[in-house]
N, CA, C and O atoms as a MOPAC input file, in Angstrom:
PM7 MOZYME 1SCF
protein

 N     61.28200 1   131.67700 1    69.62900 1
 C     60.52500 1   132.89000 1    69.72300 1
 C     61.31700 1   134.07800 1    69.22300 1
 O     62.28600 1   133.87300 1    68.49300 1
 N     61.05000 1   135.02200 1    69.48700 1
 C     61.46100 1   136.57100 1    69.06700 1
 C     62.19100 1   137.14600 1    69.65600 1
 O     61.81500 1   137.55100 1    70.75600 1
 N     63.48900 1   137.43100 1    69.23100 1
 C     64.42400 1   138.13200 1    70.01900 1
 C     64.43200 1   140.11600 1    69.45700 1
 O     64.20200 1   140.62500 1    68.36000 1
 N     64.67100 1   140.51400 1    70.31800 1
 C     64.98000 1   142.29500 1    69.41200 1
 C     66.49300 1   142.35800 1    69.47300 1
 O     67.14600 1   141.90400 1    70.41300 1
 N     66.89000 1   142.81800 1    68.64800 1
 C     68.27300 1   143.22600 1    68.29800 1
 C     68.39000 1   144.81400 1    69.41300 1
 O     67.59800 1   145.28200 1    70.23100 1
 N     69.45700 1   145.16500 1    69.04500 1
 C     69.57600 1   146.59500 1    69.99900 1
 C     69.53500 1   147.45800 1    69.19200 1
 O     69.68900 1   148.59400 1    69.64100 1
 N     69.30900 1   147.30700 1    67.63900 1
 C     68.47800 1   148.47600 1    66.95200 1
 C     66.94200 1   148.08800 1    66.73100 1
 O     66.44900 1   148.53000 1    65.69300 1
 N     66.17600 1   147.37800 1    67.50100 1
 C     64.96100 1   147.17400 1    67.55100 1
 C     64.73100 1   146.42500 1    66.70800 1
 O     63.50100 1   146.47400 1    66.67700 1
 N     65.15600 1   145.44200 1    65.65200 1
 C     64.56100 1   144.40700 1    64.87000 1
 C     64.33900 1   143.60600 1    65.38700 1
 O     64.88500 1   143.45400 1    66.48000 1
 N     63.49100 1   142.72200 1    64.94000 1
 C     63.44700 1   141.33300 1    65.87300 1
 C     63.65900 1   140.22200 1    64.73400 1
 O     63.34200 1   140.29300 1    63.54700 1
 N     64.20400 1   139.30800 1    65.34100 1
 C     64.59300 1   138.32800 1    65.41200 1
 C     64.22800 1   137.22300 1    65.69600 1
 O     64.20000 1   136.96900 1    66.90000 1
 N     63.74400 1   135.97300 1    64.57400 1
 C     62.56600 1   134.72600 1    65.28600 1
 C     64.11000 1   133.89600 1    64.99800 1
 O     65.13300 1   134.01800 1    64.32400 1
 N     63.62100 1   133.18600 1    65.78700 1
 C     64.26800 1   131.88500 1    65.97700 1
 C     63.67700 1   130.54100 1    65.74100 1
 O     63.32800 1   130.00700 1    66.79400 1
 N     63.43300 1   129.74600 1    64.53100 1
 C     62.88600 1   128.87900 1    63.85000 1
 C     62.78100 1   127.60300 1    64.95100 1
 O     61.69200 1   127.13100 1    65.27600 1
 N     64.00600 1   127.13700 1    65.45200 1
 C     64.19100 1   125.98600 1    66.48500 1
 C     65.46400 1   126.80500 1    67.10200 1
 O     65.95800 1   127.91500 1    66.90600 1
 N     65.76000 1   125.61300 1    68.00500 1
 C     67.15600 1   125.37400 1    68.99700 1
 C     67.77800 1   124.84600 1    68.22900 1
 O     67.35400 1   124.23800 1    67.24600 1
 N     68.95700 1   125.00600 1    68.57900 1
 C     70.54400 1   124.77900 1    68.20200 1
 C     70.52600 1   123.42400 1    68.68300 1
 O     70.34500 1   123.10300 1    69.85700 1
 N     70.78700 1   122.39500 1    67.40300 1
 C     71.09500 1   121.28500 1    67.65600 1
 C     72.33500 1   120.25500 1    68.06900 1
 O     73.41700 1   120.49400 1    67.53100 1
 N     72.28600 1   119.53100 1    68.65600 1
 C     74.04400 1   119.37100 1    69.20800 1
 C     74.91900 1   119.35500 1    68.02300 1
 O     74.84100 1   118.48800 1    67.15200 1
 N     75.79200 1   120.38200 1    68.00900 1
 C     77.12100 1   120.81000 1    66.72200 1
 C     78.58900 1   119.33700 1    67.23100 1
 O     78.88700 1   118.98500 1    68.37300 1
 N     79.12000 1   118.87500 1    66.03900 1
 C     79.32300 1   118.26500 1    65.72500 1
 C     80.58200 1   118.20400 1    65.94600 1
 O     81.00200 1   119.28500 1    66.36100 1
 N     81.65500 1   117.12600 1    65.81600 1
 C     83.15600 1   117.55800 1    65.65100 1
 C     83.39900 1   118.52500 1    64.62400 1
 O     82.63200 1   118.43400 1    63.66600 1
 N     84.06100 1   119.21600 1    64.58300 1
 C     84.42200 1   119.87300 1    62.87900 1
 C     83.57500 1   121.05900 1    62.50000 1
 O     83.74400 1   121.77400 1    61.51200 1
 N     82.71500 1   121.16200 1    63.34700 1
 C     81.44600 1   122.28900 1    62.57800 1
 C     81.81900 1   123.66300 1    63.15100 1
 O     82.34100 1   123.68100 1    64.26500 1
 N     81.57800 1   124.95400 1    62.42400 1
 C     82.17900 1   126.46500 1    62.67700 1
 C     80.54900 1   127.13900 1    62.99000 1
 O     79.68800 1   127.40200 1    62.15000 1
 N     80.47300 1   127.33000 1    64.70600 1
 C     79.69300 1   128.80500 1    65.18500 1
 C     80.40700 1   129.55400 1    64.86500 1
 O     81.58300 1   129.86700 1    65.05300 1
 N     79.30800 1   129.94900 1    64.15400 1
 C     79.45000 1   131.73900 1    63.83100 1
 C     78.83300 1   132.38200 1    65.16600 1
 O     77.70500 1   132.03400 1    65.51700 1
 N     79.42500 1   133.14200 1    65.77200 1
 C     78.89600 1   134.04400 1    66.91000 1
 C     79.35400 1   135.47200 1    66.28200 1
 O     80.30500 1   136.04700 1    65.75200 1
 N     77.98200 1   135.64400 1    66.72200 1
 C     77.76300 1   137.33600 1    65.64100 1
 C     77.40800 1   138.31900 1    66.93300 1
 O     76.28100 1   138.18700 1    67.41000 1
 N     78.21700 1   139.20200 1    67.47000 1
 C     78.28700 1   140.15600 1    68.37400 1
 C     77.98500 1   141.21700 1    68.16800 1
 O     78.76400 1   141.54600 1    67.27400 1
 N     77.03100 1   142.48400 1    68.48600 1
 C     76.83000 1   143.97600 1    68.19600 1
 C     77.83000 1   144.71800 1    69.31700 1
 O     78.95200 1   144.43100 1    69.73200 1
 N     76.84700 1   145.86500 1    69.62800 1
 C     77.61600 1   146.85800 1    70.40500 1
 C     77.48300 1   145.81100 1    71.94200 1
 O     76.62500 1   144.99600 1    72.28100 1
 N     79.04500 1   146.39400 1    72.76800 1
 C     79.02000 1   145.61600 1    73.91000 1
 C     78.78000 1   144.35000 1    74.35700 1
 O     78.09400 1   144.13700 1    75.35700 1
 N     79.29500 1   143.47600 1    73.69000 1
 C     79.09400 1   141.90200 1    73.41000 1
 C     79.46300 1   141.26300 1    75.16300 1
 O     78.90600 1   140.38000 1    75.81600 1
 N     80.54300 1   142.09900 1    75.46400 1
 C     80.67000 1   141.55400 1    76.86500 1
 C     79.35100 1   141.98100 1    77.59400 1
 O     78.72800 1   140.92400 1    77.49900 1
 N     78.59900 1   142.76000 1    78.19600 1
 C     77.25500 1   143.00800 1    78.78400 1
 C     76.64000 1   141.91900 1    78.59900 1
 O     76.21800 1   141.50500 1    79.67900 1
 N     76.32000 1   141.08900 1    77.54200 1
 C     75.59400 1   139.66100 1    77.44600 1
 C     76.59200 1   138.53900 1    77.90100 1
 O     75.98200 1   137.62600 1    78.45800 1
 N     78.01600 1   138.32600 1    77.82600 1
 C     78.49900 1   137.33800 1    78.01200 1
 C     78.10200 1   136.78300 1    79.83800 1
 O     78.38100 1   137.26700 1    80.93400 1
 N     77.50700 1   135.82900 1    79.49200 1
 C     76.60300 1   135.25500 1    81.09400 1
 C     77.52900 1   133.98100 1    81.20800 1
 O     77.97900 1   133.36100 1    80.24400 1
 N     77.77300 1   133.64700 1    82.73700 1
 C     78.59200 1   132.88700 1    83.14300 1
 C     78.41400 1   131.53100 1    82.22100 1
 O     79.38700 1   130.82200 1    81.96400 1
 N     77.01000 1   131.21400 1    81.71800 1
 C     76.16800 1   129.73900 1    81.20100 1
 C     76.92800 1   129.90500 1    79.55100 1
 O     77.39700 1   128.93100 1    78.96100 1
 N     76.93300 1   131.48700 1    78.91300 1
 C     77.16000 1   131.46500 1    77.86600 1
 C     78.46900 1   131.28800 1    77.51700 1
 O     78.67300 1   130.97300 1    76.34500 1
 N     79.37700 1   131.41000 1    78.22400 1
 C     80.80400 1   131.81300 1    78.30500 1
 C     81.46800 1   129.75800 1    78.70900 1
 O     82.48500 1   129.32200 1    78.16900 1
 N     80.64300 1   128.93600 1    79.65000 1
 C     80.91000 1   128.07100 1    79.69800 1
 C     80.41400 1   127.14600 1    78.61200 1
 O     81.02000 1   126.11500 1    78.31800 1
 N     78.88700 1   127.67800 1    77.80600 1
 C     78.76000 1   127.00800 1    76.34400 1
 C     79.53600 1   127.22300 1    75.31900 1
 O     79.16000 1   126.58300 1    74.33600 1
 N     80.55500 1   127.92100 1    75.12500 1
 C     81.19800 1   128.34300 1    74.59200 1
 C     82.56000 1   127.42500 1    74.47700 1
 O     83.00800 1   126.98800 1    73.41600 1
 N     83.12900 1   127.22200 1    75.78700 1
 C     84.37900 1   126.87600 1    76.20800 1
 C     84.01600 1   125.35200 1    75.77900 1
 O     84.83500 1   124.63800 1    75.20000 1
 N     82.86300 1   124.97700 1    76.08000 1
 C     82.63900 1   123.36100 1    76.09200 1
 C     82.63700 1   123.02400 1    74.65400 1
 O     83.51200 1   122.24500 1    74.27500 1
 N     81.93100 1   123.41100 1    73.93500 1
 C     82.19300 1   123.35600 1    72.26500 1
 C     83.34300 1   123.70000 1    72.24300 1
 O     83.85400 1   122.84800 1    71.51700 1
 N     84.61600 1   124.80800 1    72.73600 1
 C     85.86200 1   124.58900 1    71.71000 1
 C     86.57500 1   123.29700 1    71.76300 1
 O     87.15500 1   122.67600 1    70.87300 1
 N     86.37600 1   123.00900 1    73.14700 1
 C     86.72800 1   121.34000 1    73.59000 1
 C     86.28300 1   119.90400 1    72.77700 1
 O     86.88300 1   118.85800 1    72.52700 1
 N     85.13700 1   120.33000 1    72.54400 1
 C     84.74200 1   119.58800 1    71.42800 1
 C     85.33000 1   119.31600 1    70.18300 1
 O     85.30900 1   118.19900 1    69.66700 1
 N     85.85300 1   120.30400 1    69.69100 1
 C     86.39300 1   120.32400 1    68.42600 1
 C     85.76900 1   121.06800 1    67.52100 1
 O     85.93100 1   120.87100 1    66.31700 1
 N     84.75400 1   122.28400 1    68.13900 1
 C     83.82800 1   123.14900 1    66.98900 1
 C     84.49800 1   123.98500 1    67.04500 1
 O     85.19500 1   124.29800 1    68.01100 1
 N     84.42200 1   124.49500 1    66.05400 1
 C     85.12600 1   126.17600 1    65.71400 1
 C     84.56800 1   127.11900 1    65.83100 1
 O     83.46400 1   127.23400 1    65.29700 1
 N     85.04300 1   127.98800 1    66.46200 1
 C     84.34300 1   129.29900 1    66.74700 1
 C     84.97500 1   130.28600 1    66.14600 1
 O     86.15700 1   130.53600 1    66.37900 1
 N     83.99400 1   131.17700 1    65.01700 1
 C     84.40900 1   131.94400 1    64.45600 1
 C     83.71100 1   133.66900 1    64.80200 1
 O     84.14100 1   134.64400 1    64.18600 1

């Protein structure tokens, strides 16, 4: 569905994020105040993919 950005664009989202792979690079793309969104769920999806072996860029 449709997300808004915090300058009011929105944002569709085609599908879900499919399980990422050994070897594969998230891009995590942050605006203003990136910590305000970091949620306990997002911060542990995060940690679990670097464990994996995905790259976070």
């Amino acid at each position: 569905g449709a997300v808004q950005a915090s300058n009011g664009m929105s944002v569709n989202a085609d599908s879900a994020l499919e399980p990422l792979k050994k070897g594969t690079t998230l891009l995590v793309v942050a605006g203003f105040e990136p910590l305000q969104f970091a949620t306990p769920a997002l911060q542990h999806w995060l940690r679990r993919l670097d464990h994996e072996c995905v790259t976070l860029a």
